[in-house]
Structure formats: C-alpha cells, structure tokens
TORTILUM-792117 format. One record per residue (C-alpha): residue in one letter; x, y, z. Coordinates in steps of 0.001 Angstrom, whole numbers, padded with zeros to 6 digits, always signed. Example, Ala and Ser with C-alpha at 12.3 -4.5 7.8 and 13.67 -1.06 7.14 Angstrom:
2
A+012300-004500+007800/S+013670-001060+007140/
//
This chain:
684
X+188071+137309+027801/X+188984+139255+030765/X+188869+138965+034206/X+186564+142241+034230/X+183611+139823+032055/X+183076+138071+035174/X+180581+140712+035831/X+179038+139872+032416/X+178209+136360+033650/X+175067+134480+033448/X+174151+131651+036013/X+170711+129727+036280/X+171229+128557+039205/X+168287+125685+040000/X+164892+124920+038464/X+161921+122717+038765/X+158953+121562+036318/X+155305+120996+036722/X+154207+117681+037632/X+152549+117653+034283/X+156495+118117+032618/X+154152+121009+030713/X+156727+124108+031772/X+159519+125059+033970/X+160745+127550+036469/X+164296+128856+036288/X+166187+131238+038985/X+169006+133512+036795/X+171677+135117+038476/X+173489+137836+037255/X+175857+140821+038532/X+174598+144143+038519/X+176883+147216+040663/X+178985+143991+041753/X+176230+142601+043867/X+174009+139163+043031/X+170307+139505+041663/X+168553+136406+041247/X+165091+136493+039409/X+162647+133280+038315/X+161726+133154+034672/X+158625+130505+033308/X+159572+129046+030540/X+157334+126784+028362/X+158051+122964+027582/X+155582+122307+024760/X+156868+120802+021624/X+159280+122641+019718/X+162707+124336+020483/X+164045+127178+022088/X+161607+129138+024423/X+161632+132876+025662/X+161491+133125+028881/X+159028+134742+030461/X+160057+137066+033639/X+158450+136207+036943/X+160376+138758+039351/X+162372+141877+039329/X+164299+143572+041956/X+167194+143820+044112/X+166377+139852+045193/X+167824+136780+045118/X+164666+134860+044537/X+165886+130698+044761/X+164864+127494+045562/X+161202+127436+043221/X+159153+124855+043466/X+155536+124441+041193/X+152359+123500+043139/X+150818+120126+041633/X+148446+121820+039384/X+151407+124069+037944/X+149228+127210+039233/X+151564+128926+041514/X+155232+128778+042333/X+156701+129000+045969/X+160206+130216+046420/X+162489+131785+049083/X+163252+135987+048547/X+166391+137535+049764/X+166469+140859+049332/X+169925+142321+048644/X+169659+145886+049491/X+168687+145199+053178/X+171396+143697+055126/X+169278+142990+058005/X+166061+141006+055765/X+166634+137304+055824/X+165072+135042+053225/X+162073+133762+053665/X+159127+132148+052032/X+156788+133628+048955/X+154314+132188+046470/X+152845+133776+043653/X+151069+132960+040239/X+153341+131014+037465/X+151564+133118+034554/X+152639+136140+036824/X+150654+138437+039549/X+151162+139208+042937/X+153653+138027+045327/X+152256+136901+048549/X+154998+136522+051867/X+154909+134424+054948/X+156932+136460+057276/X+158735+134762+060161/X+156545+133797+063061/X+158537+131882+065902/X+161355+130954+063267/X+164499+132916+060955/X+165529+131841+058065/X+163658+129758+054897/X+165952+127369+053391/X+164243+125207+051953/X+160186+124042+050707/X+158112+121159+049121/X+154277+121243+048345/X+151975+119024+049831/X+150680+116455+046987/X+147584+117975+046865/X+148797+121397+046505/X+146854+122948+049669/X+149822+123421+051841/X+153444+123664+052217/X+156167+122532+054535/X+159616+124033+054727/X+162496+124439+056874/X+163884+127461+058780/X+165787+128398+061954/X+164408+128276+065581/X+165118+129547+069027/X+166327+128199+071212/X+170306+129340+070284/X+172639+126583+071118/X+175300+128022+072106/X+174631+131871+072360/X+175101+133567+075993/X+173668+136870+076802/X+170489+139164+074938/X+170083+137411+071526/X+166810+138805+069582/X+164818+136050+068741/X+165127+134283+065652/X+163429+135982+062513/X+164197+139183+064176/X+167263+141694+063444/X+168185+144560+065783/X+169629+147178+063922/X+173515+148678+065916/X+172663+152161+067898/X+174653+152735+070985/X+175637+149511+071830/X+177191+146109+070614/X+174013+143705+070274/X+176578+140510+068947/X+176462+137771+071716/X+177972+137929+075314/X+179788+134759+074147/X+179135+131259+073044/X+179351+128216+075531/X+180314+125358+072888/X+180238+121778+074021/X+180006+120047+070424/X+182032+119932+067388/X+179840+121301+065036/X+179538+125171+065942/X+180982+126398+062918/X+180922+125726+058608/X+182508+127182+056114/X+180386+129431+053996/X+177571+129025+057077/X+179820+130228+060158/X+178356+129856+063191/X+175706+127585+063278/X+173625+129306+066202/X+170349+127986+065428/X+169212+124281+064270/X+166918+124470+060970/X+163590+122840+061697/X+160428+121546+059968/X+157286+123444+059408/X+153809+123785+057517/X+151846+126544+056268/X+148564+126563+054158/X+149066+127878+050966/X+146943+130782+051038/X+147477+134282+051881/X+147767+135422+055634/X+148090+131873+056918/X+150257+131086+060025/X+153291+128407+060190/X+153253+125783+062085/X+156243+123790+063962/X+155874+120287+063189/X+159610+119507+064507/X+161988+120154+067405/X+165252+119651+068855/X+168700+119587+069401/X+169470+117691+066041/X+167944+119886+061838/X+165961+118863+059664/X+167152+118592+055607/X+165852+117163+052304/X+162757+117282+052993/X+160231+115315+050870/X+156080+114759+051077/X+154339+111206+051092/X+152598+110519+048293/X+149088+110551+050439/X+149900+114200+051922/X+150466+112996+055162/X+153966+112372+056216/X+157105+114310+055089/X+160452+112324+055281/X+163917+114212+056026/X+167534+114146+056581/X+168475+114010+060116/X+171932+113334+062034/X+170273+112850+065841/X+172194+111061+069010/X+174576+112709+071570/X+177760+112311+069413/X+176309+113663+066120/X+178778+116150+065846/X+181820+113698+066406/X+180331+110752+064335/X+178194+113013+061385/X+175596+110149+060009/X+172821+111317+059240/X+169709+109432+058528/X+166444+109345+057155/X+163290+109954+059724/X+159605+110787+058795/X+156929+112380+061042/X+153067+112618+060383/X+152740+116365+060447/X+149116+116238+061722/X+150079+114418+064647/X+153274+115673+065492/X+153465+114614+068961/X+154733+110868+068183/X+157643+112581+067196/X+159544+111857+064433/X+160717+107453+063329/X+163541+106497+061689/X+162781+104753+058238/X+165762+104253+055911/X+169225+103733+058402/X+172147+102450+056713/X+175288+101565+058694/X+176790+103985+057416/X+174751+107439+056518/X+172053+108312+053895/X+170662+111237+052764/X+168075+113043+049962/X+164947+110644+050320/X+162291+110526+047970/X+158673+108141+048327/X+157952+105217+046183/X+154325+106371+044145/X+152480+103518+046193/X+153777+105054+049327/X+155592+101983+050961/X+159288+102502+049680/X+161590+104891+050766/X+164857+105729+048323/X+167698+107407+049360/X+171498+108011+048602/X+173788+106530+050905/X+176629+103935+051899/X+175462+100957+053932/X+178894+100570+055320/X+180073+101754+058940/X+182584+104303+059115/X+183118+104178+055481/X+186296+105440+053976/X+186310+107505+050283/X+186639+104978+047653/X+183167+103959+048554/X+181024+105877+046122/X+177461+106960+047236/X+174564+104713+045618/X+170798+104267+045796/X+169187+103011+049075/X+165816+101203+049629/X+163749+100749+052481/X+159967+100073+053422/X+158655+102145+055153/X+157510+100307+057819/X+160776+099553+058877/X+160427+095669+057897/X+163561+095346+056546/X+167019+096854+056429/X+167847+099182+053366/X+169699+097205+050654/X+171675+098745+047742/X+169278+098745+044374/X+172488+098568+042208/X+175188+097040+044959/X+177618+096142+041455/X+177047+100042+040317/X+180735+101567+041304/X+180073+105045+040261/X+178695+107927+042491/X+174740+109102+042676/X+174778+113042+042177/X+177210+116060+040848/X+180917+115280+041427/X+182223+116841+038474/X+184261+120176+039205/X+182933+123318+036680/X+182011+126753+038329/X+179970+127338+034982/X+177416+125665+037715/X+177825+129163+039597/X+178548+126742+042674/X+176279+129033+044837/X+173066+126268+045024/X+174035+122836+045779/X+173362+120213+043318/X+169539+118677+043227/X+170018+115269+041379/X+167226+113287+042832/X+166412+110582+043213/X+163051+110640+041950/X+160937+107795+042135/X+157949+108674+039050/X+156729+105534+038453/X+156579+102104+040198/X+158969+100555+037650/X+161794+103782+037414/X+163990+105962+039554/X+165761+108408+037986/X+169126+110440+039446/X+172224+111785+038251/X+174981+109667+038216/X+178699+110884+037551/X+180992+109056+034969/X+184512+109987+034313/X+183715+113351+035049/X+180589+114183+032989/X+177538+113698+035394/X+173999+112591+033506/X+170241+111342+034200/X+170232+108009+034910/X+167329+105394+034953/X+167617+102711+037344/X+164544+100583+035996/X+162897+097968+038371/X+161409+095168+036329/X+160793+092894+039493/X+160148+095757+041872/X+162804+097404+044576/X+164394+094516+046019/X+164732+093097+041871/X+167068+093228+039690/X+167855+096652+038343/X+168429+097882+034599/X+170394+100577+034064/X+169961+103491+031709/X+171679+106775+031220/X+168877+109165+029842/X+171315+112028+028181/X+174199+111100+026487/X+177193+113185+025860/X+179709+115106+027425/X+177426+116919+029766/X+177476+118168+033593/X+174089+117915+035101/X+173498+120726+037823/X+169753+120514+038241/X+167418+117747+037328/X+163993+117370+037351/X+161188+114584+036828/X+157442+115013+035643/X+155198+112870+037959/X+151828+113355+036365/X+149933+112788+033259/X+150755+111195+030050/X+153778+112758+030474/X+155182+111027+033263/X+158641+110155+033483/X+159855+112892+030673/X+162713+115211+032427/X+164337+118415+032156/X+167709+119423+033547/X+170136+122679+033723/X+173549+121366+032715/X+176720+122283+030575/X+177476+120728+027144/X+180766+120226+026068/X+182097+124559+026680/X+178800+125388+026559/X+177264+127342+029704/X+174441+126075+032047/X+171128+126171+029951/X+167637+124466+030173/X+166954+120958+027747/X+163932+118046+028480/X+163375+115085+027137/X+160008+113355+026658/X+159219+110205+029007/X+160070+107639+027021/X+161648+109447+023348/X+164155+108234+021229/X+165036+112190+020034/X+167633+114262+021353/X+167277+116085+024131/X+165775+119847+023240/X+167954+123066+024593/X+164749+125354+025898/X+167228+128382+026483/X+170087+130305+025337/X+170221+132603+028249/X+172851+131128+029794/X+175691+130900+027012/X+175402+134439+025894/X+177688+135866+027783/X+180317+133450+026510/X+179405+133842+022833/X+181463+136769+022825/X+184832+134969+023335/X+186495+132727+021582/X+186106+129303+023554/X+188991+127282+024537/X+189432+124413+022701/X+189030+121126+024781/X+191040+117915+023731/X+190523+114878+025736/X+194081+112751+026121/X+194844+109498+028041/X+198301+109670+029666/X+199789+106541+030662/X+200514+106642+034466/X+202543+104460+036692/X+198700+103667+038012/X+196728+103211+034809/X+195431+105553+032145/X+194960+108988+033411/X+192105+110892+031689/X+192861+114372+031249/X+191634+117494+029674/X+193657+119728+027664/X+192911+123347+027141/X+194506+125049+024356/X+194226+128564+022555/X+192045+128618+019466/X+194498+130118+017600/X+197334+128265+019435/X+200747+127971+017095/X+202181+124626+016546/X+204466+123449+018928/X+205055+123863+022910/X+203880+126868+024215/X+203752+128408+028020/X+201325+125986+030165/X+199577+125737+033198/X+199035+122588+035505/X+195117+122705+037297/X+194608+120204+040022/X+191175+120139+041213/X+189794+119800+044505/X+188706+117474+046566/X+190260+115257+046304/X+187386+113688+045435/X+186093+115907+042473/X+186972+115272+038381/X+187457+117952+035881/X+184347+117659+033616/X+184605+118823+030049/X+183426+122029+030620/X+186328+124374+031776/X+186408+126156+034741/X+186224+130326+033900/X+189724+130501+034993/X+190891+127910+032353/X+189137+130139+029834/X+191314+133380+031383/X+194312+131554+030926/X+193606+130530+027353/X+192455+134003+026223/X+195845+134929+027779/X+197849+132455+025507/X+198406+129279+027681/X+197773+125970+027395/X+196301+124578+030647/X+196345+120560+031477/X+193668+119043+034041/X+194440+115689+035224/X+191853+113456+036604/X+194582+111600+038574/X+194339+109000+040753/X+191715+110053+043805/X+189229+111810+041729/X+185697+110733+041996/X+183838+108810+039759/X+186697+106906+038114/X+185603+104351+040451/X+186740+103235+044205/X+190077+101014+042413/X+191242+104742+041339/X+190245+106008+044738/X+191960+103791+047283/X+195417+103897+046215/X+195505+108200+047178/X+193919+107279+050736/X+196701+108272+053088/X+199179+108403+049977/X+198873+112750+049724/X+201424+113210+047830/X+202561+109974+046790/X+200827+108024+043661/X+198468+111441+042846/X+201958+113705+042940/X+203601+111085+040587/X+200407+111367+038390/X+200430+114812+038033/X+203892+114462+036911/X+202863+111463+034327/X+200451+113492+032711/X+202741+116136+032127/X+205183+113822+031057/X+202515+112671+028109/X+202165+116412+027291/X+205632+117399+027025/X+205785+114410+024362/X+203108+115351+022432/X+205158+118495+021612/X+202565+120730+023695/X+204190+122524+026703/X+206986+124575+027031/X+209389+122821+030157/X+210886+126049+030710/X+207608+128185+031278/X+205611+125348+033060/X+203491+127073+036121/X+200716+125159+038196/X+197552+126572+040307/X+195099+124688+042442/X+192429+125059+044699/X+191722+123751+048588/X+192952+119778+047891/X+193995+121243+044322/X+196260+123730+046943/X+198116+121307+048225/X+199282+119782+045584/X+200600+123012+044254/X+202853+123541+047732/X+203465+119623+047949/X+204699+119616+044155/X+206724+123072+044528/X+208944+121429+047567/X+209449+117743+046038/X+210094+119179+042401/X+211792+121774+040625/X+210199+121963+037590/X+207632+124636+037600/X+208625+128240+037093/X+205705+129552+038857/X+202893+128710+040915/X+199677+129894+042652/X+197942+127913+045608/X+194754+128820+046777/X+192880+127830+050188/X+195481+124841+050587/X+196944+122514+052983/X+199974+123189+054125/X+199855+121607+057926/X+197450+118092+057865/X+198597+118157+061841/X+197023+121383+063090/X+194652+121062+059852/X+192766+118247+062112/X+191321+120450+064698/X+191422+123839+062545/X+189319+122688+059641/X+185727+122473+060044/X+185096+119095+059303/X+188801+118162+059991/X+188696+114649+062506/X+185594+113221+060027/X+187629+113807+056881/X+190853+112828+057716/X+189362+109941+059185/X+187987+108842+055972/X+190820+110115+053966/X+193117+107696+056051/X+194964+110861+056414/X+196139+110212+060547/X+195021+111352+063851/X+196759+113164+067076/X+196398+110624+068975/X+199597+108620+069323/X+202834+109405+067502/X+202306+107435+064839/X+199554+109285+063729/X+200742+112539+064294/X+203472+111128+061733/X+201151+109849+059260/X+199845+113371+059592/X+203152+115435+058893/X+204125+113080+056666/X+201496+114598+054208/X+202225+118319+054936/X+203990+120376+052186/X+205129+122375+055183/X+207708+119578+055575/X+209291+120322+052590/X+209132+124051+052786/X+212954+124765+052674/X+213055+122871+049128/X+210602+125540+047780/X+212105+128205+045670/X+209542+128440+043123/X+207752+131917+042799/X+204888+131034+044929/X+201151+133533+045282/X+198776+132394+047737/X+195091+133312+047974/X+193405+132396+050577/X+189672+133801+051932/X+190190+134947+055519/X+186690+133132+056379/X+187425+130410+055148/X+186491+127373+057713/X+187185+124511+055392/X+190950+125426+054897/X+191569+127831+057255/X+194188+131120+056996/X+196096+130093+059955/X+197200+126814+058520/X+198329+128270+055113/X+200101+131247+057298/X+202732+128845+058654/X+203776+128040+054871/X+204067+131990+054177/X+205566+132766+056809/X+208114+129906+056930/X+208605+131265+053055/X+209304+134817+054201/X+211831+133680+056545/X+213531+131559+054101/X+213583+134819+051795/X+211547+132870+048775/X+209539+134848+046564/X+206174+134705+048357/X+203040+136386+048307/X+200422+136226+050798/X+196377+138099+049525/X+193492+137625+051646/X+190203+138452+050593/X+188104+139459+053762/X+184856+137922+054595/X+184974+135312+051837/X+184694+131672+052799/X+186085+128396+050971/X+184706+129125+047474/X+185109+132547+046730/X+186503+132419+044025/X+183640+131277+042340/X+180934+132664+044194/X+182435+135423+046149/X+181903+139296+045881/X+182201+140363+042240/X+184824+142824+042934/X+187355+140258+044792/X+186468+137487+042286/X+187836+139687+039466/X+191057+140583+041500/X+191493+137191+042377/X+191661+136058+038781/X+193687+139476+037626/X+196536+138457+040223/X+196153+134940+038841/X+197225+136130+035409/X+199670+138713+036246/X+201772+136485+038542/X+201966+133905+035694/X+202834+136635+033000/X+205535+138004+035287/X+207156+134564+035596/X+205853+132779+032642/X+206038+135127+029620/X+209776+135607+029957/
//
C-alpha cells in the first residue's frame, strides 16, 4: 500500500433503514480526478447474506444525509453538486426502487443540512441557513443565492463581531444561523419557516403524533461564552408560541429522540454544571411536559453514549449518528464506546423510564460503530443495522433481527475492496503496565515482520479524549506496508476507559499521559519488538502535542512528525476556536491572573523548545481553526532560530482534519512526506 491508493478508497459514509427494518439506504464515497462523489445505493435486508447494491444516483454529487419515508417508498436526501462551486446543497426526494429526482430549491433560506420525515410520511422538516447575516456589513446576496465575481469584489464590507462564536473549524465563518423548516413532500411544494432567531436549530427529531419536532438549541445572551445547548420543541402548525424547553440538564444535552407513547423525551447529556472531561456523556430522560427534571437512565453507566473511538476508515467527513432511538416502550438503543471499540447498546426499561435499567450490548466484537439504525415498525421492530469496522476490516453494512440470537449478517462488501488488495497489518492487543494502571494498547506489525526489534513508530491520538479502536488508522497501514512497527497507546485521558482514567490527565498535559507513552514503550522494547535506536513518533492535534512535548522532555526518538499541534496553551486560549470552553474543561488554565497564565505555559512544549534536537516535520492545514497555524509557527520558528532540523508544510485551505478528509491530492502528499521523513531518519 501506497500513499497514491488513497485515491482507491471506499467510504460509506451514513445510512438509514425503513421503518419496516425491510432495506437500507447507503451514501458511498469515492475519489474520482481527486475530487469527492458521493452516490446512495438501496440495498435489500431480507433474509440471507450479502446483497448487491442497487444504484440510486450518479453524477458529479455528493448526495448525503438519506432518510426513508415511513412506508419505505421514497428517500429524501441533501445533493451537492461538485462541479459547480457556486450550487449549495439542498434538499431532494426521489423513489427508493429508483425514478426521478425531484428538488426543493432554496426559497428564503441557503443551505440543507439536515431532514426527518413527518411520521406519517406527508411532509418533511429540515434545517438550513437564513438571512438575516449576523455579523456581515455591506451588500450580502441573500441566503440561497450566489453572485458569481465580474468586475468587482462581492465578499463582505466587513464583519461587526460581538460574540465568540463567529468562526469553526471546518465551518469558518458562521454568517448565518441554521433554522427549522417544513415542506410537503410532493413535487413543487413551498418551505415553510417554522423557527427564528439569534440562537440554530440541530438534531432535529418528529413526535410520534406528527405534530411537534424537538431540537438541539444553545439560546440566552452568553451562548457563545457558556456553549449548553438544550433540548426545545415547537408545534410546527402553530409556530407562533414559539419554541419550550423540554429536556434541560445542568449541564448540556443534545440528539433527542420521542418515547413511542409520545410523553418521554431521551437525550444524551451530562446533568452536571460546568462539567469537566472525565464526565462521560449518558442517556437523559424527561417528560415532556416539563413535570420533572431529566434524570440519568443509567447514572452507575461510566462509559460514553456515541462514537469516541479514533479510525478514519469512518471517512470522518459525516459525523457519527448513534441514536438514541427509543423503538419500543420497554428499549432504547445507542452506541456506546468501550475501551475503544464502540457497539449497539440496549438500555432495556422493565419498570418504565424512571426504572431500573438492563443493559445489553447488541453486537459483540471488536467493532467501531459509525452509523446505526433502528426499525420502528412491524414485526420487525427493534431489529438494527449499522455501518461499522470489524477488527481491519473497512466500513460495511450488517443487521441484526429484533430480538435474534445469530450473528450479525455483513449486507456488503463494497467497502473492504479496496483494502483486499494489501496485505493488512497485523493487530496485537498488549496491556503495558503503567505507573497509572494497565495501559491498553494496539500494536501494529508487518505481516511478514522478522523476529526481533525492528524500526517503530509511536501514534498518539487526539483528543485527548479519543481511543485507538482496533481498526488502524490508513496511515498505520502506510507505515506497516513500509516495514515499521507502529504502537498506539490508549494512555491515560482517552475516552471511554472511564472518568478514573480521565481525571488524572486534566491539567496534567504532559505529566502522567507523557510518562504513559513512555511506559508503553517501555513494555514494547521488552517484548523484543522495537528497535531503541530507530524509534520515531507522529501525532495529530492533542496527538501533536505530545509529539513536541515528548521531543523537548526526552531524547529518545530519532525522528518525529507533529501535525495540527499545540505548541502555545497561552495564546492557544483565544486563537483556537473553541479555546476558553475547552481549556476550561480540560483544567488546562485561564489568562486571567498569573497563576493561570502559569498553569497555561506550564503545558506548552514551546517551553521546552531549546531541549528539542530531534528531526522534527510539521504539517499543519493553514485553515485550520481548531489548532491554528499561528500557534504552531512560534515552535518553527523558535526551531529555525535554534538551527534544529525543522520543517514547516502547510496545506492551503484545509481545516483541522485534512488529513483524513481533505483534497485527495494534499492527503496523498501529506502521507508521502510522512513516510519519507521517517525513511530519511529511520532506515539508517
């Protein structure tokens, strides 16, 4: 495998099944002239094994987000089309056996991001940009509309910011709020605003009886500087009572989904105020009425609800949908990560929602769930089907019957057959004692590896509240085709290891998670594996800081490359995006007094700069938000000065996660300088 086979790479990106659990409908994404194409496929779920999928759409699209009407008839989705660069996506529906594609164009709003169908299948509600701008000054053309450049600069006059939240990585400049609407199914129907104002709308989810949608909302004049969001509902034929709040921890709570009966409310959330990061998110119920206060349905549960297990096999571009769904009275299902492998879960309620709960993971194994879905109707209520890695296998489609005692059944191959062609890493899970407790770690090794130590690589993961999972990342399997060994360390911080893992790393960067990183290579040296004398390390955003915080307290790696790191937590506060609320939470420090401004600096690699003489190549995307260039520019050129072997490559217009879901073209260089800067100081 080569760099150059990213372009070969296969993604199904999100899915959803009928109501029925009868059949399924899959986005793919693949490369084609180093741009994205994204086309649905129907695939069947009837009894048996793997299905051919049947094509829905062609094109130069990126057709996302499907959703099946009730009666498994039709299929909405949202279209971008990626040979216009001034379209923006918005909303279609068309047949599931196939026909024509019908558009709502954008009336009075921009963007689609999202869409649900009404329970009874006749309309649809969705969410999409709005005038007016919030911070833009001068001629803006109204939203939904693009003007193309001919004699004169159309951007902005300026923006007038008075909030926190203008900007996010991957976003940038968030101009417009997204807001609620409804359509009727049908062809040539017009959109209707059901919501408005100076707060979006997210995670949006119908009643059972058609006639309420609940969503995600952060509202109040310091939203941007404290970022809770909540959940609110609003009867969308009588929109003028405006919107309630029905499920409102102390602390924030998000994805909501209806109880069958209509009088519960679920959501994920932490019912604790200004919560710090060893608190893992869990299940939150509510009536709807607002007659009590949400309680946790599993408050002893100390793992977290959704995807926090780090593998860009998941493509990375669609965020995670992991429920909860509520099918029956009695069951909620959701994905729940594990020590790094993330599975349906049922959270059964014998005694109803405010009972005791059983708990039940559905899927076994050492799987990464990216996309789950429940059936809601029928005899076959309750079964499920999911997109999710196995083991080094790629993302592909599996169910499982409401209530079976089989395996789960793999509906696709699809999205493994571009990796079939390479010989797979091999995986080998190893506990290395740390100074903390056992560290689980994953060890990545050449199929063909010879006995005995040979050149490795140290990966440290983001976060740092992600987990490997047991499905490598594709730059583990570039470095194993190359002939390394590569160790990933779930050391102390990662996620779902539970909040006694977690709190020990708040305001410790670079204290008990450096001296775990060391442990576990420790353990590896010991079991004969790596070679001390070609030892090199690479890491990603949280995973990029370690890399410049290990290079300048240690002098044992012979090479290293940090990516989108930290280098400066003191102006990191104000240039991050989300800087003040995560270093808050983080326990990281604060500019406000000396002491923490010290806290601060005490975490910063850039401290320790001087002690660096480790062959160091930094990546970094120069639109990147989250970890901005001008904080890892102070570590290069502080290097440069010092006359260290330093290399600085940005990749323009990319944001945090490029390297993963980036243009084609940069994602392949970014992986070829990977390998040739640890074959220059590695190999010899």
């Amino acid at each position: 495998m080569t760099p150059a086979d990213i372009r070969r790479q296969v993604v199904l990106d999100e899915h959803d099944m009928a109501a029925d659990g009868s059949m399924a409908v899959i986005a793919r994404r693949i490369i084609r002239n180093d741009r994205y194409q994204t086309h649905l496929f129907a695939v069947s779920l009837a009894p048996g094994g793997v299905r051919s999928p049947r094509r829905l759409t062609h094109g130069h699209v990126l057709d996302g987000c499907p959703r099946i009407s009730p009666d498994g008839r039709r299929v909405a989705f949202v279209r971008d089309l990626t040979d216009d660069e001034w379209a923006i996506p918005h909303l279609c529906v068309m047949p599931t056996d196939g026909g024509r594609i019908h558009s709502v164009r954008a009336t009075g709003f921009g963007s689609v991001s999202e869409l649900a169908w009404s329970p009874d299948g006749v309309r649809l509600a969705f969410t999409a940009t709005v005038d007016p701008p919030r911070f833009l000054v001068g001629h803006i053309p109204p939203a939904g509309r693009h003007h193309h450049l001919t004699n004169h600069d159309t951007s902005p006059i300026a923006r007038r910011i008075t909030r926190t939240d203008w900007r996010w990585d991957g976003t940038g400049h968030l101009d417009r709020w997204s807001h609620l609407f409804l359509v009727d199914a049908g062809p040539g129907a017009v959109p209707r605003q059901v919501t408005s104002g100076d707060w979006g709308v997210s995670d949006i989810a119908w009643s059972p009886d058609g006639r309420t949608v609940a969503f995600t909302s952060a509202q109040g004049e310091d939203a941007d500087l404290v970022p809770r969001t909540t959940i609110w509902a609003v009867d969308v034929d009588d929109a003028k009572a405006g919107p309630r709040e029905v499920l409102a921890p102390a602390g924030w709570a998000n994805h909501a989904a209806w109880s069958p009966d209509g009088r519960w409310i679920v959501a994920i959330g932490v019912d604790v105020a200004l919560q710090l990061d060893h608190l893992s998110p869990e299940l939150l119920v509510a009536p709807v009425d607002g007659s009590a206060p949400p309680l946790a349905l599993d408050p002893e549960f100390d793992r977290p609800i959704g995807q926090w297990a780090d593998t860009d096999l998941i493509g990375w571009m669609v965020a995670s949908r992991g429920g909860p769904f509520w099918p029956t009275m009695d069951r909620i299902v959701a994905t729940v990560t594990d020590r790094g492998r993330a599975r349906p879960t049922a959270f059964d309620l014998p005694t109803g929602p405010t009972g005791p709960v059983v708990r039940r993971v559905l899927v076994e194994g050492d799987i990464v769930t990216h996309s789950l879905a429940v059936a809601s109707r029928g005899p076959a209520t309750g079964a499920i089907s999911w997109l999710g890695t196995d083991g080094v296998r790629g993302l592909e489609l599996s169910s499982l019957d409401a209530g079976a005692t089989a395996a789960p059944c793999v509906r696709t191959r699809g999205g493994t057959a571009w990796l079939r062609r390479h010989p797979q890493p091999v995986m080998t899970r190893v506990v290395a004692p740390g100074p903390g407790g056992p560290i689980e770690t994953w060890i990545a090794s050449p199929p063909d590896a010879p006995d005995g130590p040979i050149a490795t690589v140290v990966d440290v993961h983001g976060g740092p509240l992600g987990a490997w999972a047991p499905a490598p990342h594709i730059e583990v399997m570039l470095l194993v085709a190359a002939g390394y060994r590569v160790i990933l360390p779930n050391i102390r911080g990662s996620a779902s290891y539970g909040r006694d893992w977690i709190r020990p790393q708040l305001g410790d960067w670079g204290g008990v998670d450096a001296n775990d990183v060391h442990a576990t290579i420790d353990h590896a040296v010991g079991l004969g594996l790596v070679d001390t004398a070609r030892l090199g390390i690479l890491g990603l955003s949280y995973g990029g800081f370690m890399v410049n915080w290990l290079i300048g307290t240690s002098a044992r790696f012979a090479a290293a490359v940090s990516e989108n790191g930290v280098t400066n937590q003191v102006s990191d506060w104000a240039n991050s995006d989300s800087g003040p609320e995560y270093d808050r939470s983080s326990l990281l420090g604060d500019p406000y007094s000396p002491e923490g401004i010290e806290r601060l600096w005490r975490q910063s690699p850039l401290r320790h700069v001087a002690a660096v003489h480790t062959p160091l190549l930094m990546l970094q995307a120069e639109a990147d938000l989250r970890c901005p260039p001008q904080d890892n520019e102070q570590f290069f050129i502080a290097l440069r000065n010092l006359r260290r072997t330093v290399e600085y490559v940005l990749y323009p217009n990319e944001s945090h996660t490029y390297g993963n879901m980036g243009r084609p073209d940069r994602r392949i260089d970014r992986q070829t300088r990977m390998l040739a800067w640890f074959d220059r100081y590695l190999r010899n």
